[in-house]
C-alpha positions in Angstrom: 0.0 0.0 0.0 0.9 3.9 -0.5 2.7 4.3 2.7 5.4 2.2 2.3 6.1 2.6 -1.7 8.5 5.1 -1.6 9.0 5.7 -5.4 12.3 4.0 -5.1 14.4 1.4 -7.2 13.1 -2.3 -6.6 15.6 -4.0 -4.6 16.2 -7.8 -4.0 16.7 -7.2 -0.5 13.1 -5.9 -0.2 11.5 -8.2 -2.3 10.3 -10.5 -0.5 7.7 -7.4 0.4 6.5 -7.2 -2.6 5.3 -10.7 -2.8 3.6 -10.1 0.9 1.7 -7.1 -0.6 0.8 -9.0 -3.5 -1.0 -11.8 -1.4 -2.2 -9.0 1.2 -4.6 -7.3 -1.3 -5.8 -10.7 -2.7 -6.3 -11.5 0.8 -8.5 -8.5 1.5 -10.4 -9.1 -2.2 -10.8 -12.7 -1.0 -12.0 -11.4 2.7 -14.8 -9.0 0.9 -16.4 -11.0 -1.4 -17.1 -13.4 1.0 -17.6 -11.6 4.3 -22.1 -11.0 2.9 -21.9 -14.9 3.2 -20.3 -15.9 6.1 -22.0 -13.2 8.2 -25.5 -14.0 6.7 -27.0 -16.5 9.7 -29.8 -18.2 7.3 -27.0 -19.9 5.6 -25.6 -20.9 9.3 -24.0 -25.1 9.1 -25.0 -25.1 5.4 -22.3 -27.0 3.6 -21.9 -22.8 1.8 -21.3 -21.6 5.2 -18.4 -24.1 6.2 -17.1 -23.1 3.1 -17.3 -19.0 3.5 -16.3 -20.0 7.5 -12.8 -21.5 6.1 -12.0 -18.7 3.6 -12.7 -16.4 6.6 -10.5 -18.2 9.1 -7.8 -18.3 5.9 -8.3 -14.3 4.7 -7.9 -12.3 7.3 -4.0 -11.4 6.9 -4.4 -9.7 4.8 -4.4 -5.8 6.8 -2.4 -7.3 9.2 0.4 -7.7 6.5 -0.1 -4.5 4.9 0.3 -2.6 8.7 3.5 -5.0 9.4 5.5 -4.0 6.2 4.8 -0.7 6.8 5.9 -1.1 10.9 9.1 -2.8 9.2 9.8 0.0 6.6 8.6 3.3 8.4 10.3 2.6 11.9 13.6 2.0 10.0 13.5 4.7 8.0 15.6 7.6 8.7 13.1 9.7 7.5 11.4 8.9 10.8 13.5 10.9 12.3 13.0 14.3 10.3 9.2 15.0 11.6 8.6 17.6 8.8 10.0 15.8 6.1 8.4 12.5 7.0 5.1 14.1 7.3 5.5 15.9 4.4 6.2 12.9 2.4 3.7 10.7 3.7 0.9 12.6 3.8 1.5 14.0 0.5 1.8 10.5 -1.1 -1.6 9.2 0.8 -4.0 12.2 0.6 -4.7 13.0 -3.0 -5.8 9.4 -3.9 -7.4 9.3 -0.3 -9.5 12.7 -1.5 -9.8 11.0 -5.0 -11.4 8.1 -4.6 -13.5 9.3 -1.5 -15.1 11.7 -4.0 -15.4 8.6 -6.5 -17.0 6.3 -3.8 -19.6 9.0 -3.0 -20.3 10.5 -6.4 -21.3 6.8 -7.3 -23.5 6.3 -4.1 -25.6 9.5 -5.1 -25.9 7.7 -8.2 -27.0 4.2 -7.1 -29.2 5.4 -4.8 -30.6 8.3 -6.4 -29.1 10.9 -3.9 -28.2 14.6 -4.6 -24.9 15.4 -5.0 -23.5 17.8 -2.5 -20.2 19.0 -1.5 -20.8 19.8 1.9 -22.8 16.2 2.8 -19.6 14.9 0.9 -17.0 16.5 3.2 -19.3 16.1 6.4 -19.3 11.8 5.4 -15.1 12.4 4.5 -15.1 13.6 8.6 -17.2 10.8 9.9 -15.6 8.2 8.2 -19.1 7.5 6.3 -17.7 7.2 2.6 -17.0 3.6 2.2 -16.2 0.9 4.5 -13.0 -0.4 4.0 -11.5 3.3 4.1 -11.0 2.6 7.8 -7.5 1.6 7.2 -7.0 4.8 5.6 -7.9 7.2 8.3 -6.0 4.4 10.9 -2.9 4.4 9.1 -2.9 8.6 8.6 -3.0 8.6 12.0 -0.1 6.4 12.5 1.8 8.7 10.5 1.0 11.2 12.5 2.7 8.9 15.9 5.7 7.1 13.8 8.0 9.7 14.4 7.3 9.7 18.1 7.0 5.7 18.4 10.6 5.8 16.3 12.3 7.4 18.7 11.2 4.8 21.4 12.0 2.3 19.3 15.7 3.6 19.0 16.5 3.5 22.6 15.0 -0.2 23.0 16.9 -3.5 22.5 14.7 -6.8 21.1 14.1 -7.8 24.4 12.2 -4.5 25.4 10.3 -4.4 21.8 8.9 -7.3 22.7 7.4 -6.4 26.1 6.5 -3.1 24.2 4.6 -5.3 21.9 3.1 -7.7 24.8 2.1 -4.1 26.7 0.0 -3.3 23.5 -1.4 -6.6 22.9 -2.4 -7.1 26.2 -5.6 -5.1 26.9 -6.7 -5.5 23.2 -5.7 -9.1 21.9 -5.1 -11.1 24.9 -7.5 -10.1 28.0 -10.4 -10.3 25.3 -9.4 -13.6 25.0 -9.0 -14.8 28.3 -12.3 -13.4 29.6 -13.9 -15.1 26.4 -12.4 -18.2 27.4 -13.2 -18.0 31.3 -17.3 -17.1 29.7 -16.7 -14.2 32.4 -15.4 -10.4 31.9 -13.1 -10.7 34.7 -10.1 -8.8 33.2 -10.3 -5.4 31.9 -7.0 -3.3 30.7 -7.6 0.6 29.1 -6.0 0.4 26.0 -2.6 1.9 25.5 -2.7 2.7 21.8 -5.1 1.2 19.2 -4.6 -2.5 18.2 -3.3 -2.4 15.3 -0.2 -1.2 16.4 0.7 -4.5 17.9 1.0 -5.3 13.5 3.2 -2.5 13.4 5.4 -3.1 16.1 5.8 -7.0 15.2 6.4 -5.8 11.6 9.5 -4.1 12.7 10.4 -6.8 15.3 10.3 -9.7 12.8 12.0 -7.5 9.8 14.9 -6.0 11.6 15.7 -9.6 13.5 16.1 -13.0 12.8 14.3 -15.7 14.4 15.7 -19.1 15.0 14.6 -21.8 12.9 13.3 -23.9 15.1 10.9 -20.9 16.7 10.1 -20.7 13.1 8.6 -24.3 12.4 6.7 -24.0 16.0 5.0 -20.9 14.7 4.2 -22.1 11.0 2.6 -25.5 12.8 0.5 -22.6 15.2 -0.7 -21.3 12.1 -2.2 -24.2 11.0 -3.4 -24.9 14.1 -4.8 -21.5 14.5 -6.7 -21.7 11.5 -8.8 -24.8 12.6 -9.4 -23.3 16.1 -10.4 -20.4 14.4 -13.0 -22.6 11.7 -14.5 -24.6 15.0 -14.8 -22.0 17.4 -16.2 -20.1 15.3 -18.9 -22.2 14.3 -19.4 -23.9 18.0 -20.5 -20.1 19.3 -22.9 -19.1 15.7 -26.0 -20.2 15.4 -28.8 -19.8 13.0 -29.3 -16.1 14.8 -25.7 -14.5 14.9 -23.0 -15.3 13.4 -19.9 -15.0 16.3 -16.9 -13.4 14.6 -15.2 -12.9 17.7 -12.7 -15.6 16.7 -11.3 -14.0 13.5 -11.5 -10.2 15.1 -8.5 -8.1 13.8 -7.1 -8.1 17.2 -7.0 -11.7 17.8 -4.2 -14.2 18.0 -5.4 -15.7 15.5 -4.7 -12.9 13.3 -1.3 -11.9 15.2 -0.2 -15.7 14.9 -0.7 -16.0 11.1 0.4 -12.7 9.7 3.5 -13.8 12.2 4.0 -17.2 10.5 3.2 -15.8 6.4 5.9 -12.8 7.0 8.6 -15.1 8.1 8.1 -17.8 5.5 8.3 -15.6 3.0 11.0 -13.6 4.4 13.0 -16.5 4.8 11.7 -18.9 1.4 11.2 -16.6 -1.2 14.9 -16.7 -3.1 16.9 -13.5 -4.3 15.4 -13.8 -7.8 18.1 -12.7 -10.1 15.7 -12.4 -13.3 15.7 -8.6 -14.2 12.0 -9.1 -15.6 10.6 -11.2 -12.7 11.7 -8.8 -10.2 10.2 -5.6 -12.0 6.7 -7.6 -12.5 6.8 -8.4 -9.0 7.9 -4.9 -7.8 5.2 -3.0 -10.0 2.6 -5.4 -8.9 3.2 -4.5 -5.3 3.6 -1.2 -6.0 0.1 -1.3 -7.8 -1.6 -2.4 -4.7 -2.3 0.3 -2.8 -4.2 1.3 -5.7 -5.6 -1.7 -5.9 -7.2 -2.1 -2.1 -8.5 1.6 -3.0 -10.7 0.8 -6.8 -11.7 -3.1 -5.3 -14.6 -2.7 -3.7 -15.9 -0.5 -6.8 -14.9 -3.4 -9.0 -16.6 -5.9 -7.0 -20.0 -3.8 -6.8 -19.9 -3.6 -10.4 -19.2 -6.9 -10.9 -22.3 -8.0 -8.9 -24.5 -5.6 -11.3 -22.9 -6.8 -14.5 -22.3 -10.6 -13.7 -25.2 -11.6 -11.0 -24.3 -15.1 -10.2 -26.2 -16.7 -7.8 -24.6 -19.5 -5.7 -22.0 -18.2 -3.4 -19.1 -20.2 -3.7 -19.0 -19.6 -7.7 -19.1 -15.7 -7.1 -16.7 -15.9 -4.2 -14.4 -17.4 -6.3 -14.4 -15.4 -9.7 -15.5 -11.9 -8.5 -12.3 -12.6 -6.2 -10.3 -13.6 -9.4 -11.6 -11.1 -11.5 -11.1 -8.3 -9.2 -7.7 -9.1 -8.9 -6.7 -9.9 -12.4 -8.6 -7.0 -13.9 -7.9 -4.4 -11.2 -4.5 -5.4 -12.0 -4.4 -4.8 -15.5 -6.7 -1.1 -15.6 -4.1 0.1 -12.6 -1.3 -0.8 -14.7 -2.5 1.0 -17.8 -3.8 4.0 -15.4 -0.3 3.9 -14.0 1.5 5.0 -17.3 -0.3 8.4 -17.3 1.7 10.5 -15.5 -0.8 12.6 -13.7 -3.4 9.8 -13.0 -0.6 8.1 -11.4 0.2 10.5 -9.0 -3.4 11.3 -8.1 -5.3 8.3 -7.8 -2.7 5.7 -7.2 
């Protein structure tokens, strides 16, 4: 996404990035067109539901992975250090497609539902955070622009050991007293929360790109994973019924979320080769560079999709609206990406 491409040269030593922001947004594509199903109770223990409950329990990385790159990339950066000039170049990368699209969203809601265009319900629903719903990460991470500076010099006067207690201090009220009391079926704990969430993604992004972790640590967290994904398939189900749908399990604060972004950054980190192909590496590096874009025009695409190809059963549009958004999202952003000035506005 926009806050960690930087305009600069593709490196190998970054590109294992590239490929995480890749599966990230197809993640989040994935996540969207089937989050109508699995929250839709009437369709609770159909053989559909198990379905959309296992592409939940195995999609929801995909934010996660977008707010640990850029923990990993912003609180290394030496720009970090320079308030003014990393605010100036952060906020002046994010907010013109940010203001773009937010206008695109709306201008096509008045449309839809017959509404009257007006500017000031327009910047009144840009304030509320009332355009569209998956701009949320946009006003999150401005706002974490607007700490990085402060949390980088923290994290320059801490060792590993201390990051990691930072990290449990921030995960503690949000990810793991939530848990315990859901456990214990009784709200016995309650912590105020230090900073939002989402942080703890930031914060583990830097921790797991800056140090190594030894192989052995590795394998036990790749097999937590997996386990974390069927924990996450029959919890869920044992506490939904035909009423609610319980998505406590697969919240964005959870473990299981904090487990498996954990395990899919470090087995990329540490599988994906130093591809020497020239070609290969610019493909991969433009397609990661696209997806900012790309998490910004999907929900659009996958609106229109639903008007122009209705299918009906829900694993069949799950799959190809997610495949179709993808692929052709892909392929206009690229083309959109050549013009100059529509590159710098909207992507």
């Amino acid at each position: 996404m926009k806050e960690y491409n930087l305009s600069e040269k593709p490196s190998e030593k970054i590109l294992y990035l590239e490929v995480i922001r890749i599966i990230a947004i197809f993640s989040v594509i994935l996540l969207h067109c089937n989050s109508q199903f699995f929250t839709n109770a009437n369709m609770f223990a159909s053989k559909t539901w198990w379905l959309t409950n296992l592409i939940n329990a195995i999609s929801r990385f995909g934010v996660p992975l977008f707010f640990m790159i850029s923990g990993y990339l912003l609180l290394s950066s030496k720009t970090a250090d320079h308030i003014e000039l990393f605010y100036r170049k952060r906020f002046l990368k994010i907010l013109p497609p940010f203001f773009i699209w937010s206008f695109i969203y709306y201008y096509n809601n008045c449309i839809i539902y017959h509404v009257p265009f007006r500017i000031s319900n327009f910047l009144i629903r840009m304030g509320t955070q009332n355009i569209i719903y998956h701009f949320w990460y946009l006003y999150t991470i401005l706002f974490f622009y607007l700490l990085t500076p402060f949390i980088k010099k923290i994290i320059n006067q801490c060792n590993q050991k201390q990051l990691y207690l930072f990290l449990f201090i921030i995960i503690l009220p949000t990810t793991i007293c939530p848990f315990l009391n859901r456990l214990l079926q009784n709200w016995c704990l309650y912590l105020p929360m230090v900073v939002d969430g989402y942080w703890g993604f930031f914060l583990l992004g830097y921790l797991l790109g800056t140090y190594d972790l030894p192989k052995k640590y590795r394998k036990i967290l790749y097999g937590a994973a997996i386990l974390c994904v069927f924990i996450a398939i029959l919890d869920t189900a044992r506490t939904s019924s035909s009423a609610k749908i319980d998505t406590f399990y697969t919240g964005g604060y959870q473990y299981h979320a904090f487990i498996i972004s954990a395990a899919i950054f470090l087995f990329l980190k540490h599988t994906i080769p130093v591809i020497k192909n020239k070609l290969l590496s610019s493909v991969i590096a433009k397609l990661g560079n696209l997806s900012f874009g790309l998490y910004l025009c999907h929900v659009l695409l996958i609106e229109k999709l639903s008007i122009i190809l209705p299918i009906s059963r829900a694993y069949e549009q799950i799959i190809l609206y997610t495949i179709i958004t993808f692929v052709l999202g892909y392929v206009v952003l690229y083309f959109v990406s050549k013009i100059k000035f529509f590159n710098k506005i909207l992507l």
